[in-house]
C-alpha positions as CSV (number, residue, x, y, z in Angstrom):
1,X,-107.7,-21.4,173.8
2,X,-110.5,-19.2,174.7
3,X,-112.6,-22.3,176.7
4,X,-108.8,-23.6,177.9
5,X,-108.2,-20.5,179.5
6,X,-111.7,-19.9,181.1
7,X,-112.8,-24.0,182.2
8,X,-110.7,-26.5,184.2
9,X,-109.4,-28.4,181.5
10,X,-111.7,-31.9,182.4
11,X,-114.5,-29.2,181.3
12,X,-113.4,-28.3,178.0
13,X,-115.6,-30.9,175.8
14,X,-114.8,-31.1,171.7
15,X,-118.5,-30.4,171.4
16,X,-117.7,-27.3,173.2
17,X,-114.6,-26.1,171.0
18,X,-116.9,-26.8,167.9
19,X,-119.6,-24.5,168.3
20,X,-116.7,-22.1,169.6
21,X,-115.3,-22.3,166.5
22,X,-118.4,-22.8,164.0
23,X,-117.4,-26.3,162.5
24,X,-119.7,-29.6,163.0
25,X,-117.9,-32.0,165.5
26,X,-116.6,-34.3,162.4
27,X,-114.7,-31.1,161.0
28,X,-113.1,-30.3,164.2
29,X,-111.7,-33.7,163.9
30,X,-110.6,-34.0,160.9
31,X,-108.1,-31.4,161.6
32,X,-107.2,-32.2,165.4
33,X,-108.0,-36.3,166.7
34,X,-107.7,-35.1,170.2
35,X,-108.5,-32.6,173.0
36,X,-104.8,-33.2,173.8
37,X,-103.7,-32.6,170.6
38,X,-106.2,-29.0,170.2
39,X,-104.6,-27.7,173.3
40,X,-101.2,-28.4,172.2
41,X,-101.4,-26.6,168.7
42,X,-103.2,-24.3,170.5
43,X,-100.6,-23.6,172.7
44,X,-97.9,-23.5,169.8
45,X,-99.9,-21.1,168.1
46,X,-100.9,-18.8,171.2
47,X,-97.0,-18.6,172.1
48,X,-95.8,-18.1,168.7
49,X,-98.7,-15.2,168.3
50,X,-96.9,-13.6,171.6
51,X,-93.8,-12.4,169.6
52,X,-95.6,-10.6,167.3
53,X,-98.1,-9.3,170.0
54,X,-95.5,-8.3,172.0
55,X,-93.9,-5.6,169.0
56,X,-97.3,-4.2,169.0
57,X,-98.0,-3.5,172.7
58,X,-94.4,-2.4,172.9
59,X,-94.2,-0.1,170.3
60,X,-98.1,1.4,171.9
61,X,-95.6,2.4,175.2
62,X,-93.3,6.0,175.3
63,X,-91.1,4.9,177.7
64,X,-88.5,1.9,178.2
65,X,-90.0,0.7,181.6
66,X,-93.4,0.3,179.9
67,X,-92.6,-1.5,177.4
68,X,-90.9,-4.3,179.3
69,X,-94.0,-4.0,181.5
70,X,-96.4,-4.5,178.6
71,X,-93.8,-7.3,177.0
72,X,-94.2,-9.5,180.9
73,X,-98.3,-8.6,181.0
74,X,-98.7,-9.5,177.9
75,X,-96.7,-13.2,178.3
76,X,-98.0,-13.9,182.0
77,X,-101.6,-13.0,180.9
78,X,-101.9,-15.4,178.0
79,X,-99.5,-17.9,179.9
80,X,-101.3,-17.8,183.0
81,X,-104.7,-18.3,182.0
82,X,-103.4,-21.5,180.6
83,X,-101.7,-22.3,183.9
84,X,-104.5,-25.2,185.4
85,X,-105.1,-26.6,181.7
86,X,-101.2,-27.0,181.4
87,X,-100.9,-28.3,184.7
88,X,-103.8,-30.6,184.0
89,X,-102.6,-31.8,180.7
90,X,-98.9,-32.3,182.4
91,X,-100.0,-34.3,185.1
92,X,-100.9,-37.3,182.9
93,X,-97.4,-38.6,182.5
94,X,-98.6,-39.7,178.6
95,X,-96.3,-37.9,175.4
96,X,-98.7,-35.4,175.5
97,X,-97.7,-33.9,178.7
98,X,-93.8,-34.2,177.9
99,X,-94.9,-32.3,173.9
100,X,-96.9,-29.6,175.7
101,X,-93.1,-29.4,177.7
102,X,-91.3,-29.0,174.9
103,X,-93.8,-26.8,172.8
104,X,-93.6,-24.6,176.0
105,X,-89.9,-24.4,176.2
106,X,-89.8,-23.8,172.4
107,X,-92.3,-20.8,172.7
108,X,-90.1,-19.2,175.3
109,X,-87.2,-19.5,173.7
110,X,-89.0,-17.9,170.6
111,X,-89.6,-15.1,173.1
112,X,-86.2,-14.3,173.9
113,X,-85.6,-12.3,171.4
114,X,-88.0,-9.7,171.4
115,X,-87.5,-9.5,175.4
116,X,-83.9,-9.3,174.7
117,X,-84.4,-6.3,172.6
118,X,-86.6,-4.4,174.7
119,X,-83.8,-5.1,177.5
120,X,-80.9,-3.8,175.5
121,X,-82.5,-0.7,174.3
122,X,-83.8,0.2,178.0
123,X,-80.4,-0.6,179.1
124,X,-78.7,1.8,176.5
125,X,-81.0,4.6,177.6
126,X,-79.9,4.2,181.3
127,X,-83.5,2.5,182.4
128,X,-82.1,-0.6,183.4
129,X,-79.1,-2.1,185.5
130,X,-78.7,-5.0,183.2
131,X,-75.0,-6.1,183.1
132,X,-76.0,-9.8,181.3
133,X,-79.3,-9.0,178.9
134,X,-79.1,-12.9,178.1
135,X,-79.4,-14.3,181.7
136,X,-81.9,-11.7,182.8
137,X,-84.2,-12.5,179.6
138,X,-83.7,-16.0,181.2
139,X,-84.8,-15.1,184.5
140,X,-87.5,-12.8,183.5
141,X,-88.8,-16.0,180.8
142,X,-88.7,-18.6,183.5
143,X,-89.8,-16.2,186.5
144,X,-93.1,-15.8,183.9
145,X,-92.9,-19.5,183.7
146,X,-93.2,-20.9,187.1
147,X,-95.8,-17.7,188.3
148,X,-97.8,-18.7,185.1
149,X,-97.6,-22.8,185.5
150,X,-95.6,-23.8,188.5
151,X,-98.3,-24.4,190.8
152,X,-101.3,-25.3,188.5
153,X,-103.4,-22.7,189.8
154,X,-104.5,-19.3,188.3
155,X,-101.1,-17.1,188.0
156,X,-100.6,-14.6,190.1
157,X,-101.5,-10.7,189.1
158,X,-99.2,-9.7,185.5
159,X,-98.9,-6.3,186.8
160,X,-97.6,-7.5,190.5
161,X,-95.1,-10.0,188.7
162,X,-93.9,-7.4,185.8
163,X,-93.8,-4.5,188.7
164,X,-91.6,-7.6,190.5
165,X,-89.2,-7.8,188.1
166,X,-89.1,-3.7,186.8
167,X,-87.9,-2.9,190.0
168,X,-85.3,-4.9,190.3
169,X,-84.0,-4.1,187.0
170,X,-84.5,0.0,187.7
171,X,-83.4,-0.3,191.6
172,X,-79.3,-0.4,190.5
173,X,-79.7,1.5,187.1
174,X,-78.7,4.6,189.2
175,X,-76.1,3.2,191.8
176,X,-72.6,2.7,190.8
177,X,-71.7,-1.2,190.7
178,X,-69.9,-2.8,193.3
179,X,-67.3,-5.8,193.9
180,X,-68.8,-8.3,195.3
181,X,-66.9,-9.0,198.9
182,X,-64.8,-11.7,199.0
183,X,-66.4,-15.2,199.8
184,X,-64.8,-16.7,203.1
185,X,-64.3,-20.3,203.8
186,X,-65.7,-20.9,207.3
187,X,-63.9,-23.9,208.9
């Protein structure tokens, strides 16, 4: 994922990923028949490693805002690096494109969890304004998505996007909640 994250996608040769990994060519295949398929494991594996990863960061962090910072970092940095490869990949219109779709989708939703978590506990220590912890874990998880892969270019900074989304959760932790005003029908 190393050479996915590094080389436009078109770059990254099987000879390449061999010698990456130590293994003769006719080894590497054996266990994966294409580049395709490589990347898409690849991509299973990386997003299924980011639940566990994200425990560890978050547990390195004192205080609630920094942990959700770490948690979006963390996703948008091993995400994003992935961005043009994904976009590449995606752009075929072949079954691998719609797998590395669903493997995506999958790997968020595995996510939701441990963001979920790290949301209700921040919001039970009065750091967040989080009325609905499921639809802001869904607008944190797809905000991470589109800056990491809606564009197929290089994401943007993890700290601008988690400091993006901490201050919109902090900015009404302190203010007293409102009705919304009444919508008018304009005729």
């Amino acid at each position: 994922m190393r050479l996915f994250a590094e080389l436009p996608y078109s770059e990254v040769h099987m000879d390449a990923v061999a010698a990456a990994a130590g293994v003769a060519k006719p080894t590497l295949y054996r266990y994966v028949p294409t580049k395709e398929a490589l990347f898409i494991d690849g991509l299973a594996w990386t997003l299924s490693d980011l639940r566990d990863a994200i425990g560890t960061a978050c547990a390195a962090e004192a205080d609630h805002p920094a942990r959700l910072r770490a948690a979006v970092v963390l996703v948008l940095g091993r995400v994003g690096g992935l961005s043009p490869a994904l976009h590449a990949i995606e752009s075929q219109g072949s079954e691998f494109g719609e797998r590395s779709r669903r493997v995506l989708r999958e790997g968020f939703d595995g996510l939701r969890g441990a963001l979920a978590a790290l949301l209700r506990d921040g919001a039970a220590a009065g750091c967040f304004a989080v009325p609905d912890v499921d639809l802001a874990v869904m607008m944190i998880l797809g905000g991470i998505r589109m800056a990491a892969h809606g564009t197929g270019r290089r994401a943007p900074a993890p700290e601008a996007v988690a400091a993006f989304f901490l201050d919109g959760l902090r900015a009404g932790a302190a203010a007293v909640p409102r009705a919304a005003p009444p919508l008018r029908v304009l005729a």
